[in-house]
VMD Tcl script that builds the backbone (N, CA, C; Angstrom):
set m [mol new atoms 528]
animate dup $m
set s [atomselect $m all]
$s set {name element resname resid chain x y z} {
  {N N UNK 1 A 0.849 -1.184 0.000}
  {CA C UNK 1 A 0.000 0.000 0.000}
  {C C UNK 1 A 0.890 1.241 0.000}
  {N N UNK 2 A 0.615 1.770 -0.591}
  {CA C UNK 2 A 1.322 3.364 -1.003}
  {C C UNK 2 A 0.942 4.546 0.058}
  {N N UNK 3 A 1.415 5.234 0.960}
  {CA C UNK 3 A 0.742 6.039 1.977}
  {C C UNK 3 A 0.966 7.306 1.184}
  {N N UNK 4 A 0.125 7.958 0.869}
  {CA C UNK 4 A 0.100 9.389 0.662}
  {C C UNK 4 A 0.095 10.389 1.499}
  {N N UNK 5 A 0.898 11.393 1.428}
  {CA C UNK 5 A 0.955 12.657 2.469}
  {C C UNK 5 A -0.835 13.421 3.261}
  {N N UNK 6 A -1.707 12.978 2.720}
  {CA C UNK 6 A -3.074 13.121 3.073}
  {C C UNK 6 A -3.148 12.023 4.369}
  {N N UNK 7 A -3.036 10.711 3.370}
  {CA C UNK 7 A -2.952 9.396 4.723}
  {C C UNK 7 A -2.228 9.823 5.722}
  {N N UNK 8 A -1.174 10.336 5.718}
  {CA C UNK 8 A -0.517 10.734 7.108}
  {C C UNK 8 A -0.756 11.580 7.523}
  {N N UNK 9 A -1.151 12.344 6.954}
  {CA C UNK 9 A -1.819 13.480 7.851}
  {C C UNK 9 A -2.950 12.830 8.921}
  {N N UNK 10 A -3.604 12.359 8.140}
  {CA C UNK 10 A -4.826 11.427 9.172}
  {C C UNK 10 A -4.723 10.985 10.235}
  {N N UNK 11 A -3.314 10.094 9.324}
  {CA C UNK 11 A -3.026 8.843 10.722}
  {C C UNK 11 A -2.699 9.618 11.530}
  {N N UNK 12 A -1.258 10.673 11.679}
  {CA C UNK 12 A -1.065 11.724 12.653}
  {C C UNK 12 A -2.201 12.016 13.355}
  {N N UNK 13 A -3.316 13.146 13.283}
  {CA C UNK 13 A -4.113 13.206 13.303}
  {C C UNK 13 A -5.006 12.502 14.226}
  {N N UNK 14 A -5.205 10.974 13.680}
  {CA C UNK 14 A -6.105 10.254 14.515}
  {C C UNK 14 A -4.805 10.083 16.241}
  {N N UNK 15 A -3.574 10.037 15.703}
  {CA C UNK 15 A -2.781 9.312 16.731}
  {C C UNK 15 A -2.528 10.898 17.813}
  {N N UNK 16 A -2.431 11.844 17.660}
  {CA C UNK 16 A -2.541 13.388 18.291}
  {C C UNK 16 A -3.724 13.022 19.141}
  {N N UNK 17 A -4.964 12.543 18.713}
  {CA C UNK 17 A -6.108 12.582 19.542}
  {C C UNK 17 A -6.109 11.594 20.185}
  {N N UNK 18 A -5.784 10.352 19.617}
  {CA C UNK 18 A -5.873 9.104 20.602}
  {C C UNK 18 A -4.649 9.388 21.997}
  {N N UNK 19 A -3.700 10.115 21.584}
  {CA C UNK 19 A -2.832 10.292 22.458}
  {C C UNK 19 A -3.169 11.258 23.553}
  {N N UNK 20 A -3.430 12.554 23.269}
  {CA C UNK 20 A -4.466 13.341 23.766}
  {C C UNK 20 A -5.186 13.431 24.738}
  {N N UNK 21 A -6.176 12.037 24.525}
  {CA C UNK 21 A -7.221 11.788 25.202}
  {C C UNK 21 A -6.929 10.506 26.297}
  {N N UNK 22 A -5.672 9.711 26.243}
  {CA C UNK 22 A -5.003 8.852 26.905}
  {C C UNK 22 A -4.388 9.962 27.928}
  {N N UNK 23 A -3.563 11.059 27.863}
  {CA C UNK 23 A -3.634 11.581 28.882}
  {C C UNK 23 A -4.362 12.375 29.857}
  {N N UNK 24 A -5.617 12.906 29.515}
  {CA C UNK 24 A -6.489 13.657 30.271}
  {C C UNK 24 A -7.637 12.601 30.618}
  {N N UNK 25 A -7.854 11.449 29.947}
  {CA C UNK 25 A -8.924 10.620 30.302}
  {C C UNK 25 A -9.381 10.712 32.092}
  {N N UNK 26 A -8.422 10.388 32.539}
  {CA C UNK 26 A -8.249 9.915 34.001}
  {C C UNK 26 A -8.057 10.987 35.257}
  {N N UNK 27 A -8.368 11.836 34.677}
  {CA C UNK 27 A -7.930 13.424 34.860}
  {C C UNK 27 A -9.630 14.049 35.175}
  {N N UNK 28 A -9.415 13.552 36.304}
  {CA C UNK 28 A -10.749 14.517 37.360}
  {C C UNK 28 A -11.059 15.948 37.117}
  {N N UNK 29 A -10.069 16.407 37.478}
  {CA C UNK 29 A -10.787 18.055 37.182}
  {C C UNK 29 A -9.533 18.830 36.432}
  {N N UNK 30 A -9.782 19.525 35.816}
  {CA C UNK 30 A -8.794 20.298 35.077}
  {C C UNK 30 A -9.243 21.837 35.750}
  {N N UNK 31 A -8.551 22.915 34.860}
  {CA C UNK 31 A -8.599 24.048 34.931}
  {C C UNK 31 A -9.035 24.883 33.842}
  {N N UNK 32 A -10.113 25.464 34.069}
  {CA C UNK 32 A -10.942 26.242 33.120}
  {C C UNK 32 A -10.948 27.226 32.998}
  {N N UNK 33 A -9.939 28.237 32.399}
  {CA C UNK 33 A -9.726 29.638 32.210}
  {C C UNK 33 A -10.429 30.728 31.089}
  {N N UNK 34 A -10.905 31.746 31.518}
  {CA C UNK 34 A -11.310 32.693 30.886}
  {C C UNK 34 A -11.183 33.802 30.784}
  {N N UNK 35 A -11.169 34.920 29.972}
  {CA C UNK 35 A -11.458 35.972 30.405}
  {C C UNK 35 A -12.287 37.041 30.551}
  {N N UNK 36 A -11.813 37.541 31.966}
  {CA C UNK 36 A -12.966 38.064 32.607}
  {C C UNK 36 A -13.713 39.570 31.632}
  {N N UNK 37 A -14.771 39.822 32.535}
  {CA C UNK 37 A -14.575 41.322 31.492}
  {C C UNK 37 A -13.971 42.604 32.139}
  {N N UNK 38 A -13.314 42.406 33.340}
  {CA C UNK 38 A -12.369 42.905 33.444}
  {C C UNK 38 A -10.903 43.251 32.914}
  {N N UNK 39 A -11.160 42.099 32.192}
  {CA C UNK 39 A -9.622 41.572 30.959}
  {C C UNK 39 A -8.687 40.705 31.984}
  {N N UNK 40 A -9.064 40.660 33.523}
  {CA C UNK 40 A -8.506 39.209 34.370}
  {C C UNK 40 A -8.478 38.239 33.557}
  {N N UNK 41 A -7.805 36.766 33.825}
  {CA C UNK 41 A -8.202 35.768 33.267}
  {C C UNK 41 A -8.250 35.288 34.401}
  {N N UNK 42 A -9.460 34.192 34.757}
  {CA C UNK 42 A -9.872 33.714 35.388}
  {C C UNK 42 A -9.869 32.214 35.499}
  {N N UNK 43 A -9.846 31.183 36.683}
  {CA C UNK 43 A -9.363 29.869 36.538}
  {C C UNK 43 A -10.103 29.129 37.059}
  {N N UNK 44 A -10.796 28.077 37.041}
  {CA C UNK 44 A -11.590 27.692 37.900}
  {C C UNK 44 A -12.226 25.661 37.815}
  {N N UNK 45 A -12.408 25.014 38.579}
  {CA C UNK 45 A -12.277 23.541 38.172}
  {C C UNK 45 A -13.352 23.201 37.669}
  {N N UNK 46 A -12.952 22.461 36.885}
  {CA C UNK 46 A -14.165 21.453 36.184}
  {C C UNK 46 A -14.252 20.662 35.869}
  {N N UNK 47 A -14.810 19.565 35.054}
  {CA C UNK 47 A -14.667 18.486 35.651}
  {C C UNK 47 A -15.048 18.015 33.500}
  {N N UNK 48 A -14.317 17.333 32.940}
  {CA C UNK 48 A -14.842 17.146 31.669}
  {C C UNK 48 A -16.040 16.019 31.510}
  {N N UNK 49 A -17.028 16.151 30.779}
  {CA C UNK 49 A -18.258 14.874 30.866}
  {C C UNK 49 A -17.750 14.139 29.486}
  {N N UNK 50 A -16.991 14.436 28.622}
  {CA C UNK 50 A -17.219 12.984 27.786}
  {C C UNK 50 A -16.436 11.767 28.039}
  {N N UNK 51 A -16.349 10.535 27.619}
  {CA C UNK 51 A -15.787 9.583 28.226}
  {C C UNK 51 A -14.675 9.075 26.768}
  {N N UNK 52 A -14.310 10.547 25.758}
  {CA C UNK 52 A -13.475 9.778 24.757}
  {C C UNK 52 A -13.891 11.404 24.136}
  {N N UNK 53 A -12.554 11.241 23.357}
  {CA C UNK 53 A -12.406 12.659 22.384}
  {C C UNK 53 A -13.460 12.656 21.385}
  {N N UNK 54 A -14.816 13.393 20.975}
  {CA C UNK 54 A -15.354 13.099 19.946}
  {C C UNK 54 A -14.457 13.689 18.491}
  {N N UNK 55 A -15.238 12.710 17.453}
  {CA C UNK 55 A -14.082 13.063 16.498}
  {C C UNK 55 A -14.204 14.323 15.865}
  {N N UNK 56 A -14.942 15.752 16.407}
  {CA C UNK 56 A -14.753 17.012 16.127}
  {C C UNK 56 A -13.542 17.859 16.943}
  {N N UNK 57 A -13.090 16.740 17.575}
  {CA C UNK 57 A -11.821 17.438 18.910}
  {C C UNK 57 A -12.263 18.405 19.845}
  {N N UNK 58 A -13.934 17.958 20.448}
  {CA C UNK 58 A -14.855 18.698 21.340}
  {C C UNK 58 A -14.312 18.137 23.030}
  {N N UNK 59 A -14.420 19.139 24.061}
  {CA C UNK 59 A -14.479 18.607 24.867}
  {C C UNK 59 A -15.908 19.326 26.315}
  {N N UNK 60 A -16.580 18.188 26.902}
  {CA C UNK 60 A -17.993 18.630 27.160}
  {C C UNK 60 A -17.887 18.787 28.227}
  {N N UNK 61 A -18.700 20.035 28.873}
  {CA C UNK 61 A -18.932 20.247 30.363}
  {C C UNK 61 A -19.570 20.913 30.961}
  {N N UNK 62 A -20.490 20.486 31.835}
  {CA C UNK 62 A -21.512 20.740 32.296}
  {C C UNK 62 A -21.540 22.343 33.203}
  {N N UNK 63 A -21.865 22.682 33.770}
  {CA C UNK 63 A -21.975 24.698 34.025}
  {C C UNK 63 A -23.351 25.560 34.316}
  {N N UNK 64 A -23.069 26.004 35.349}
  {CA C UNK 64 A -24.078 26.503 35.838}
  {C C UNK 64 A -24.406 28.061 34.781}
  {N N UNK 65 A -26.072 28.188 33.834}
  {CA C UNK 65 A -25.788 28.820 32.912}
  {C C UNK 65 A -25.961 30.609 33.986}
  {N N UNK 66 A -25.654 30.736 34.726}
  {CA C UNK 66 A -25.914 31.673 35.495}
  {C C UNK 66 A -24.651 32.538 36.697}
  {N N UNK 67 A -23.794 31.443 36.371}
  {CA C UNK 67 A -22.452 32.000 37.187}
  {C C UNK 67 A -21.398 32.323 35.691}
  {N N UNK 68 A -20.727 32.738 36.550}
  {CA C UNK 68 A -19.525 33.968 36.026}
  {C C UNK 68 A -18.417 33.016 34.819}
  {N N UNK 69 A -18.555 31.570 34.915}
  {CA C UNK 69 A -18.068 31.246 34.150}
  {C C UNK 69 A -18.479 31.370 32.649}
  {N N UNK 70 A -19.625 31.104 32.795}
  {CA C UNK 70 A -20.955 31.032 31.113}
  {C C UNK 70 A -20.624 32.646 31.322}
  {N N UNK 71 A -20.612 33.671 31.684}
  {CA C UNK 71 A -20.674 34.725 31.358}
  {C C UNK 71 A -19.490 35.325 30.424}
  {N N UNK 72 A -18.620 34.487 31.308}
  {CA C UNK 72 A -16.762 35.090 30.622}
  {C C UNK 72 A -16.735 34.287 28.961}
  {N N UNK 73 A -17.268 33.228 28.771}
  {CA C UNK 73 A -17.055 32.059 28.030}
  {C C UNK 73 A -17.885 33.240 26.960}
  {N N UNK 74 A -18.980 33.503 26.937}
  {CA C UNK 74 A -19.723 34.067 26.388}
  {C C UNK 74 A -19.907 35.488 25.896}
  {N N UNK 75 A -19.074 36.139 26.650}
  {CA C UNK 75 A -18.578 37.590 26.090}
  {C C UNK 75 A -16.847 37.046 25.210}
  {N N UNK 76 A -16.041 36.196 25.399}
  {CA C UNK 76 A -14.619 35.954 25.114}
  {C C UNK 76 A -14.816 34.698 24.862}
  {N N UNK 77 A -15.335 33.814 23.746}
  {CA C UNK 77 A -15.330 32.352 23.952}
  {C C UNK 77 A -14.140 31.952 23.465}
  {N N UNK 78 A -13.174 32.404 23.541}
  {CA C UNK 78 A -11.341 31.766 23.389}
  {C C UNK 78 A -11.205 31.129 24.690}
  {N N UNK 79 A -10.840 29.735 25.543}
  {CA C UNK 79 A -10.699 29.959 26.167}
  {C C UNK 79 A -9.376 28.548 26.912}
  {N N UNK 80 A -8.739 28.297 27.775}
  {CA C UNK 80 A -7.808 27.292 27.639}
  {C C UNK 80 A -8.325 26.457 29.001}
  {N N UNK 81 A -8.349 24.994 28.700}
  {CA C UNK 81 A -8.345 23.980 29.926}
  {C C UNK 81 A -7.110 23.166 30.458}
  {N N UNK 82 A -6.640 22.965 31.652}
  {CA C UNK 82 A -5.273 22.704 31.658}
  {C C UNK 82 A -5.420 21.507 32.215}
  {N N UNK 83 A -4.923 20.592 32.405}
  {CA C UNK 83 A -4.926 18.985 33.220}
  {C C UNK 83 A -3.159 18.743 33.565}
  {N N UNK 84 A -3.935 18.079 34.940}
  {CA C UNK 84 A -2.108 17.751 35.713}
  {C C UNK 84 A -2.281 16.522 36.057}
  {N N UNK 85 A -1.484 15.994 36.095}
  {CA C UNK 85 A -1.364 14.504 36.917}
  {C C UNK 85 A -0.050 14.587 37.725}
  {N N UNK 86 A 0.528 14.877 38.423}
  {CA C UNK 86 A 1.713 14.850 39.236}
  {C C UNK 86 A 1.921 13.591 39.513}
  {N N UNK 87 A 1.692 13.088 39.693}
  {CA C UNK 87 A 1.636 11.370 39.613}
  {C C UNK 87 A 2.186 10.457 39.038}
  {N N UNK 88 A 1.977 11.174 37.470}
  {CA C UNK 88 A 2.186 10.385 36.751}
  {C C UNK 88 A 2.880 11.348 35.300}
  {N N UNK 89 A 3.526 12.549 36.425}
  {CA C UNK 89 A 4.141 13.558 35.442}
  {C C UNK 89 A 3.636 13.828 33.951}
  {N N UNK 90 A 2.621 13.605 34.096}
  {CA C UNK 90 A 1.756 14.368 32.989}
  {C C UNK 90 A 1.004 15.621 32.689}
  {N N UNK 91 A 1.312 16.419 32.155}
  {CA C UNK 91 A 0.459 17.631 31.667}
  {C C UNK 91 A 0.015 18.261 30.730}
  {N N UNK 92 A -1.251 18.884 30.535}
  {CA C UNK 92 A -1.450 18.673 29.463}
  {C C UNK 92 A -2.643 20.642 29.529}
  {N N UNK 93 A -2.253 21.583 28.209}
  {CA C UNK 93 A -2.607 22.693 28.342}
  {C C UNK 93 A -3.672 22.782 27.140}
  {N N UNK 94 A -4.915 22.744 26.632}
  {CA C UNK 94 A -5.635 22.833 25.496}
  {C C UNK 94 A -6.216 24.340 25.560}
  {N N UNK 95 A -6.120 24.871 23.903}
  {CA C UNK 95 A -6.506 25.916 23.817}
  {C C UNK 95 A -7.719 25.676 22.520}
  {N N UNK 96 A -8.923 26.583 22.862}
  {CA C UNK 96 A -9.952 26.493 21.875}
  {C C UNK 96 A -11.099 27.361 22.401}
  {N N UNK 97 A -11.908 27.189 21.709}
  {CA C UNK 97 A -13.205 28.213 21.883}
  {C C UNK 97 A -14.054 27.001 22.348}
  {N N UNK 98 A -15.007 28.243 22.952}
  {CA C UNK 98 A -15.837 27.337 23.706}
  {C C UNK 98 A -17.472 28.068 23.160}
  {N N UNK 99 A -18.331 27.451 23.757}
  {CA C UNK 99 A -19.868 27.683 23.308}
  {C C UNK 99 A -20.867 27.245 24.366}
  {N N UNK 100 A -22.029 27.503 24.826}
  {CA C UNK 100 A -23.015 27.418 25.466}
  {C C UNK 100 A -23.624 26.634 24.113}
  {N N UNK 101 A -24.369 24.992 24.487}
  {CA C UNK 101 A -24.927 24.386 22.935}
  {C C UNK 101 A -25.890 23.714 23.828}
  {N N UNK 102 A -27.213 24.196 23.075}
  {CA C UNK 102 A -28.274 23.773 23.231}
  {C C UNK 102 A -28.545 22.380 22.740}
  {N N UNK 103 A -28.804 21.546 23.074}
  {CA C UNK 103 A -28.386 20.139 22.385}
  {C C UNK 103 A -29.077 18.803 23.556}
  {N N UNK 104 A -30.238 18.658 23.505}
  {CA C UNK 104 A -30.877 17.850 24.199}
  {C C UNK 104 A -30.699 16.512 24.454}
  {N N UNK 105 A -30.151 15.991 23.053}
  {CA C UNK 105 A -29.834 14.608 23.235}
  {C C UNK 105 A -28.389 14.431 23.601}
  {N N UNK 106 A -27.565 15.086 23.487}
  {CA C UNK 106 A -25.710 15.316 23.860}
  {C C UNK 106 A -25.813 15.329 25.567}
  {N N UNK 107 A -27.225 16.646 25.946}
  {CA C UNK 107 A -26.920 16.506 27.675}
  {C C UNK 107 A -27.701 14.808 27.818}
  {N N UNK 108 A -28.076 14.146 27.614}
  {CA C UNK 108 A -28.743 12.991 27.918}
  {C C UNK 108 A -27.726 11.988 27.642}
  {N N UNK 109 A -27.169 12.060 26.841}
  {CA C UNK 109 A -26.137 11.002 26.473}
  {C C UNK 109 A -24.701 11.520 27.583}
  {N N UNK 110 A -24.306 12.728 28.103}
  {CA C UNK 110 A -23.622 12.748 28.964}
  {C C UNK 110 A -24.146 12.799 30.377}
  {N N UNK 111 A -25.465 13.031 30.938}
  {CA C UNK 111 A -25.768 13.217 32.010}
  {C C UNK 111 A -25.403 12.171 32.841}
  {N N UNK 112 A -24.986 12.473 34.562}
  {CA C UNK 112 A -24.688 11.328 35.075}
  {C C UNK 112 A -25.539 11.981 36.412}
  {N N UNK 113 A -25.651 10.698 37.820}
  {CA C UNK 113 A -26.309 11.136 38.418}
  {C C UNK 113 A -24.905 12.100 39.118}
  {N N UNK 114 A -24.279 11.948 39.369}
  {CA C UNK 114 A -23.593 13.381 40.194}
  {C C UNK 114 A -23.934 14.740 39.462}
  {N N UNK 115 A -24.034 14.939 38.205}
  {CA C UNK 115 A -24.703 15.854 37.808}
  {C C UNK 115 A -26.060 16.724 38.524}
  {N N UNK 116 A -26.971 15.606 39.001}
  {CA C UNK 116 A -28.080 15.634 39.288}
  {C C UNK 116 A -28.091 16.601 40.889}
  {N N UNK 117 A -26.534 16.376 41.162}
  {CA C UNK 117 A -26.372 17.028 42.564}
  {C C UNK 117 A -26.094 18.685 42.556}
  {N N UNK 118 A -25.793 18.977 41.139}
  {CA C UNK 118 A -25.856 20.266 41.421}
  {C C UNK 118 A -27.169 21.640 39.752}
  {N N UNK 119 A -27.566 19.815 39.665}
  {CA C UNK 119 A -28.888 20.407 38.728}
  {C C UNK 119 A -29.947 19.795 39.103}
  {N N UNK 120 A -30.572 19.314 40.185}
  {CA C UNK 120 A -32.031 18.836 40.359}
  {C C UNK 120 A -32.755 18.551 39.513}
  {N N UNK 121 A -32.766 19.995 38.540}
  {CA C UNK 121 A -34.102 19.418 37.318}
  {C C UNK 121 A -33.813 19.237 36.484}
  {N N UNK 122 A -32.349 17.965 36.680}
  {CA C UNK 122 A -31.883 16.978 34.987}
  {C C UNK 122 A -31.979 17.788 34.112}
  {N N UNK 123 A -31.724 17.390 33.233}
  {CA C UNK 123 A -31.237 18.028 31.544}
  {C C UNK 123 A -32.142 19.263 31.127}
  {N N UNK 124 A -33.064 19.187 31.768}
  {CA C UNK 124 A -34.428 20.809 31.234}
  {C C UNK 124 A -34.388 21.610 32.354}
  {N N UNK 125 A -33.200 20.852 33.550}
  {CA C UNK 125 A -32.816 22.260 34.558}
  {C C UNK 125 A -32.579 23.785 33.800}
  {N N UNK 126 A -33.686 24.663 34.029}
  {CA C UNK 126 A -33.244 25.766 33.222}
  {C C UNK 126 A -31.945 26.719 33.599}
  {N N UNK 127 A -31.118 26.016 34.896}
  {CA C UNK 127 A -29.838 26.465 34.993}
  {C C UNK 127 A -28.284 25.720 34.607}
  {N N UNK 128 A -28.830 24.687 33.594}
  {CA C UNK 128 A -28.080 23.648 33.311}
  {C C UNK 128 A -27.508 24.610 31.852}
  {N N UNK 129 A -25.957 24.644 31.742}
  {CA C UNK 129 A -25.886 24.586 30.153}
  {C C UNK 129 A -24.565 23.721 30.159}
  {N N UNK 130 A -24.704 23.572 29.120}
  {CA C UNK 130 A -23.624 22.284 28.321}
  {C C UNK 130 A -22.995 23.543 27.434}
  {N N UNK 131 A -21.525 23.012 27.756}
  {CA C UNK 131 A -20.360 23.725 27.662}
  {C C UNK 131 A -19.302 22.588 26.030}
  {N N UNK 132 A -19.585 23.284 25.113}
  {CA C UNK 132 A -18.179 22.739 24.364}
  {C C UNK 132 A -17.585 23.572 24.134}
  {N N UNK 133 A -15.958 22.469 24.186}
  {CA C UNK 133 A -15.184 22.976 24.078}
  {C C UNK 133 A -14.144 22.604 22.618}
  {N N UNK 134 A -14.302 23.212 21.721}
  {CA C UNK 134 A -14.011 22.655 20.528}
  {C C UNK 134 A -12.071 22.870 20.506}
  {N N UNK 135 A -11.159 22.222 20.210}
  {CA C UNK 135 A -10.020 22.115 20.576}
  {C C UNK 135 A -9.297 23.041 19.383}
  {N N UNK 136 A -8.585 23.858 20.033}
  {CA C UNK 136 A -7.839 23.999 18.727}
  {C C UNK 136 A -6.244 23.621 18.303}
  {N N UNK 137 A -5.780 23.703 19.586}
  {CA C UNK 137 A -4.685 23.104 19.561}
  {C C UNK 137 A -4.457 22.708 21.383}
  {N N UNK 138 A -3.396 22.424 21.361}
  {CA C UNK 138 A -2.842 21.649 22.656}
  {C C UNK 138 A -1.493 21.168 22.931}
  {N N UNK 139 A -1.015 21.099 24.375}
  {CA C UNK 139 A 0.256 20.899 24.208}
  {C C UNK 139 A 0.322 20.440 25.583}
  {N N UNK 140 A 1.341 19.182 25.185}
  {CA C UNK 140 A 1.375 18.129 26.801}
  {C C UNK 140 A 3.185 18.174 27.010}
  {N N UNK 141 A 3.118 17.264 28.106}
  {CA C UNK 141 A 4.180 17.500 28.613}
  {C C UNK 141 A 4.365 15.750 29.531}
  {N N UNK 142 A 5.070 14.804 28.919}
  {CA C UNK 142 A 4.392 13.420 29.555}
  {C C UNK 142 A 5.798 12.867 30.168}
  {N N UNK 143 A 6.510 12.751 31.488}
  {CA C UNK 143 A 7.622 12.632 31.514}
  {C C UNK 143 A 7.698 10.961 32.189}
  {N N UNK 144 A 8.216 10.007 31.696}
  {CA C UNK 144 A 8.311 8.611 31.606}
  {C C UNK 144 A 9.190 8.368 32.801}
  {N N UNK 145 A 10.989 9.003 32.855}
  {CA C UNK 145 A 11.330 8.667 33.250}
  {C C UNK 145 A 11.151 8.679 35.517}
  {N N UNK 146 A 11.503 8.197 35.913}
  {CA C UNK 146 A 11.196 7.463 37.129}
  {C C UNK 146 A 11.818 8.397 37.865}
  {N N UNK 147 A 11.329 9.472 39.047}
  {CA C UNK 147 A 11.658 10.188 40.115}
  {C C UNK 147 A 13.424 10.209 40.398}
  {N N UNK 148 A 13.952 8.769 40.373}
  {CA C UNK 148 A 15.154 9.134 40.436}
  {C C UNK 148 A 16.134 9.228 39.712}
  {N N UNK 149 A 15.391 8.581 38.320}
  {CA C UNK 149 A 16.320 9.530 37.107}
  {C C UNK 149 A 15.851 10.945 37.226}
  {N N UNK 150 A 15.358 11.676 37.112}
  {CA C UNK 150 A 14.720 12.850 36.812}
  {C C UNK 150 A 15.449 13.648 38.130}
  {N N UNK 151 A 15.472 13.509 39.173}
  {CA C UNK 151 A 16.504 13.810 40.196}
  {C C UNK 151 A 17.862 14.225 39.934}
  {N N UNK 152 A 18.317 12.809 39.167}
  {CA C UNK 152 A 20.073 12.401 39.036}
  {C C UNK 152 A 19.891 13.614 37.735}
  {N N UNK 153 A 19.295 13.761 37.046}
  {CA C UNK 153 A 19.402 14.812 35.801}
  {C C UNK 153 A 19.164 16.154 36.387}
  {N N UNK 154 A 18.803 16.227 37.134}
  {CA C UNK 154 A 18.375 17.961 37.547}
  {C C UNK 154 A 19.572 18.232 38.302}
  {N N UNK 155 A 20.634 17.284 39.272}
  {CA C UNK 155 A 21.632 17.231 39.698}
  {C C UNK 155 A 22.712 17.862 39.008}
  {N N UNK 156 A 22.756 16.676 37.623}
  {CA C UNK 156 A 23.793 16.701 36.443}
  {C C UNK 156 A 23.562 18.526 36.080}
  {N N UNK 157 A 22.225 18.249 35.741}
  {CA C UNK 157 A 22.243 19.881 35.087}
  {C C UNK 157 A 22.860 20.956 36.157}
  {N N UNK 158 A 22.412 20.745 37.733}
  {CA C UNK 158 A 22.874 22.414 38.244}
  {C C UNK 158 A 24.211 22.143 38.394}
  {N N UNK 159 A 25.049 20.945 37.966}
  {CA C UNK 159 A 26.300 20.769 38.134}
  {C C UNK 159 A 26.992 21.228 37.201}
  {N N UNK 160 A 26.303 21.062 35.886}
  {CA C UNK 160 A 27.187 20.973 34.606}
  {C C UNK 160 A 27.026 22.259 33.954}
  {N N UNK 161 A 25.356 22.776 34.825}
  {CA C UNK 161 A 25.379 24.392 34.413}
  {C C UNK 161 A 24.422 24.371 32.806}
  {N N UNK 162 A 24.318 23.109 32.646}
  {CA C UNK 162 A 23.415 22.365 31.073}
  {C C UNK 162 A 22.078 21.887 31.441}
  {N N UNK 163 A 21.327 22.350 30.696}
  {CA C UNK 163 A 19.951 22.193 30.920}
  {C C UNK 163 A 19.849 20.402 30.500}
  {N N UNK 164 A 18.623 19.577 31.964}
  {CA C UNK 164 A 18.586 18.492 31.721}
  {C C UNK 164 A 18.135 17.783 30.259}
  {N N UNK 165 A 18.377 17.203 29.482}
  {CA C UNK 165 A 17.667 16.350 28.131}
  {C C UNK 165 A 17.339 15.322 28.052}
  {N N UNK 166 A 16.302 14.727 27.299}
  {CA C UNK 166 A 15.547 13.252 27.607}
  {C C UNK 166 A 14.851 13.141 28.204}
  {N N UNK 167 A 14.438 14.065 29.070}
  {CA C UNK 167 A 13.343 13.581 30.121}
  {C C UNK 167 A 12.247 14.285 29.826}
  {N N UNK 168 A 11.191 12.750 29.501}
  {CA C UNK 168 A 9.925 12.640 28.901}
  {C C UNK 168 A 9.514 13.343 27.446}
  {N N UNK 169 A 8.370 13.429 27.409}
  {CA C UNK 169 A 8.147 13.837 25.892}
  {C C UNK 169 A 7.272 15.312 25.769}
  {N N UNK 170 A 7.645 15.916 25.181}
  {CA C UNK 170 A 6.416 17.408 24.715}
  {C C UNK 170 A 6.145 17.567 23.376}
  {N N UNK 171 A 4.913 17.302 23.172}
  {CA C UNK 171 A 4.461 18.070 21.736}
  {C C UNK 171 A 3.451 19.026 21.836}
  {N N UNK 172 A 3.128 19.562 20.720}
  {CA C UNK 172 A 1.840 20.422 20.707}
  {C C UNK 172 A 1.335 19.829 19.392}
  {N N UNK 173 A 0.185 19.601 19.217}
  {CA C UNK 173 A -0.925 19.515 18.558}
  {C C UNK 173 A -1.971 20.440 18.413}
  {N N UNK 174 A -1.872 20.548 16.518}
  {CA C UNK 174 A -2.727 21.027 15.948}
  {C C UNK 174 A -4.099 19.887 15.701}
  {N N UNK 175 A -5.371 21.455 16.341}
  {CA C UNK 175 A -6.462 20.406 15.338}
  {C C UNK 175 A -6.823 21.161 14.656}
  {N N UNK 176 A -6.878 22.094 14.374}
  {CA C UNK 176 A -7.382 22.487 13.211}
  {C C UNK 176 A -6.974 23.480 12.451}
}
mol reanalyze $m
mol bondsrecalc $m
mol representation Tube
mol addrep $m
């Protein structure tokens, strides 16, 4: 089979998102920044509802349509979500616009009951809005090696006066 520069683009492409979404999967709450209309940018946790990257490079979340977040999102919908794992030295910074989307069957297909704890009246809660976040690009930071390599290198470096190398991986990804 002959791969054409289109095919790889794809495959890239599909493998950016599958990768992507392997690191934030497991990733409870991230950080949801906006700005304010003060021109602050503002930070605040949230928690993502889909259970896999859809293949528009959306990411979904639930929001009270009445606090200060839907407000910032909605005067400035540029806005960036950040995910950490310290754990497991992973990080990961996504930048994209976001939207208030009316979409009845999307909140039903993500609704869960913890949801229910801070919307009572399920999916036609008229203070419920569903938040996407369409991706535009992104950039992680995934470091493999083991606490005490990563040690012995930060050593080497304030010794040698040379910034440490090899340790773990960073890209940024384009989606669109």
């Amino acid at each position: 089979m002959h791969l054409t520069e289109d095919t790889i683009t794809q495959s890239d492409e599909s493998n950016n998102r599958t990768r992507l979404w392997a690191l934030i999967h497991d990733i409870r709450f991230a950080m949801f920044t906006t700005r304010h209309g003060n021109g602050q940018l503002h930070s605040r946790p949230v928690t993502t509802q889909n259970s896999a990257l859809d293949e528009d490079a959306n990411l979904w979340f639930f929001m009270s349509r009445g606090g200060e977040l839907v407000a910032d999102l909605t005067d400035d919908p540029t806005v960036s979500v950040v995910y950490a794992d310290p754990n497991k030295d992973s990080y990961v910074s996504v930048s994209g616009t976001a939207s208030v989307v009316e979409d009845l069957a999307k909140k039903h297909k993500l609704w869960s009951k913890l949801a229910e704890a801070y919307f009572p009246g399920g999916v036609t809660d008229p203070d419920f809005a569903l938040v996407q976040v369409n991706i535009v690009r992104a950039g992680y930071w995934d470091v493999k090696e083991s606490k005490l390599v990563q040690i012995y290198q930060m050593a080497k470096a304030a010794f040698t006066g040379k910034p440490p190398t090899g340790l773990g991986e960073h890209a940024e990804i384009r989606m669109r």
